[in-house]
N, C-alpha and C positions, 0 to 999 in steps of 0.2 A: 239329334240335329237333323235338319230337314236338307234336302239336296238343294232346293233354293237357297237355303240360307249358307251350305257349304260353298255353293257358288259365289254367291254375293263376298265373301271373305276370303276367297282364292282371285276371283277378277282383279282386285286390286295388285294383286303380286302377282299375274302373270302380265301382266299390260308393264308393270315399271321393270319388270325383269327385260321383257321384251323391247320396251323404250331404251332402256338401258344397254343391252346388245345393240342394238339396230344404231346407237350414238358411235357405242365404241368401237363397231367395227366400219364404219362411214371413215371414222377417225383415222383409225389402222389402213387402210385404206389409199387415204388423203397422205398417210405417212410414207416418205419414199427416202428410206436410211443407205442411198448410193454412194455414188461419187462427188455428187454438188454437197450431199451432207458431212460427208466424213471429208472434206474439202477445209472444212470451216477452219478457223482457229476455235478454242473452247476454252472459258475460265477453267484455270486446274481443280475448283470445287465442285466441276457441274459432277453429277450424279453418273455412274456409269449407265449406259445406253441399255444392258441387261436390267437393270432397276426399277427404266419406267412402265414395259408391262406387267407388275406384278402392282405399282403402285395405281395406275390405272385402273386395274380391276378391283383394287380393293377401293378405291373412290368411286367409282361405278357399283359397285353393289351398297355401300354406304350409302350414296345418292339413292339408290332404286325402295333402302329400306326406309330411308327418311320419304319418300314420294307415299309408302305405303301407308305408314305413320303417319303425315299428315290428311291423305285421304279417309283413313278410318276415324279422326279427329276433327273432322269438319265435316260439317254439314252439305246437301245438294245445294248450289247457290252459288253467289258472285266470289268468295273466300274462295271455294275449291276451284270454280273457273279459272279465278285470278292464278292461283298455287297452279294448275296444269298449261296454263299460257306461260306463267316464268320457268319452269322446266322444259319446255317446248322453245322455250326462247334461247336457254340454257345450253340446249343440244346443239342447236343452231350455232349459237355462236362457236361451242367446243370444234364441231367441225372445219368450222371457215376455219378458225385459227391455225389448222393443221393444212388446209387447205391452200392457205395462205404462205404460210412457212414453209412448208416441205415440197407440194406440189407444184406451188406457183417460183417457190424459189423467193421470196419476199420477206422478210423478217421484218423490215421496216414496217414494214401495212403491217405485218401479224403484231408488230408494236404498236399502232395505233390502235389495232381490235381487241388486245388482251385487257385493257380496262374494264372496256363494255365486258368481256367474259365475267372478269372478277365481280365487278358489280354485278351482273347476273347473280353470280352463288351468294354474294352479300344480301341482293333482295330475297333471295328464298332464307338466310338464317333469319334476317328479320321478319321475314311476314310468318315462317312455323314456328318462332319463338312466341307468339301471338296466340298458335294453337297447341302447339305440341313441342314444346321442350327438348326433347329426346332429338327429335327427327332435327332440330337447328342444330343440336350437336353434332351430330354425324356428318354435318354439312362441312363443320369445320376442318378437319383434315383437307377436303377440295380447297376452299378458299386457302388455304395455308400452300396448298399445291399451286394454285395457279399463280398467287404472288412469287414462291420460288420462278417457277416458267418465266412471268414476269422479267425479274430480274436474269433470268438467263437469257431471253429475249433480247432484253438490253443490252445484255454481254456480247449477243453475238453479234450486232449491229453494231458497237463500238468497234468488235474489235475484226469485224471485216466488210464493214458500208463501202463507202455505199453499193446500193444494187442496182441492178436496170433490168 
């Protein structure tokens, strides 16, 4: 195997590893688990606060395998475009939302924005189910993630709205 072509097959998994970091730790970041947050009320089902970085990172690295997968599955051209504009879109939205939630103190807004998230991950299983099979599955676990959030979103607007 030639060093070009080593490269050409490492570029795509150091960029989504890289994408990948640079989302979750924007995220982490944007996450501020103080006094406004342990403040809240919480559904007795939510997930213990220990849970979500490990669950994180495993939908983070899933995400960055499926970016990789369907990069090697698609051609140069407006597919792969489209596929790195909705992961790009993707990140963006995952930050606001923490952005929203934890830093700004707003769970409301972050419940208006966590649709658009969800639909985010829903358009990438749909458009890599088109190329690559494997890489929509792995998606699944986020989507399944962000609708739990979802619904804890909603929980905690229920049960300590409103905000200002």
């Amino acid at each position: 195997m030639t060093a070009s072509r080593r490269g050409r097959l490492w570029k795509p998994v150091v960029v989504a590893a890289f994408a990948a970091l640079c989302v979750a730790t924007l995220g982490a970041l944007m996450t501020d688990i103080g006094p406004w947050y342990r403040s809240l009320q919480q559904p007795a089902w939510k997930p213990p606060d220990a849970a979500f970085g490990p669950i994180w990172t495993l939908i983070f690295a899933l995400a960055a395998a499926a970016g990789v997968i369907g990069w090697r599955r698609t051609a140069p051209g407006r597919v792969r475009e489209w596929m790195l504009v909705l992961f790009a879109l993707n990140g963006f939205l995952n930050v606001l939302w923490s952005l929203l939630y934890f830093r700004l103190h707003r769970p409301d807004w972050s419940l208006v924005e966590v649709p658009f998230l969800w639909l985010s991950v829903l358009a990438l299983v749909v458009m890599l189910w088109r190329v690559a099979r494997l890489a929509s599955v792995l998606l699944l676990p986020y989507l399944l993630w962000v609708a739990i959030a979802a619904v804890l979103n909603w929980e905690s607007v229920r049960l300590n709205g409103p905000f200002h």
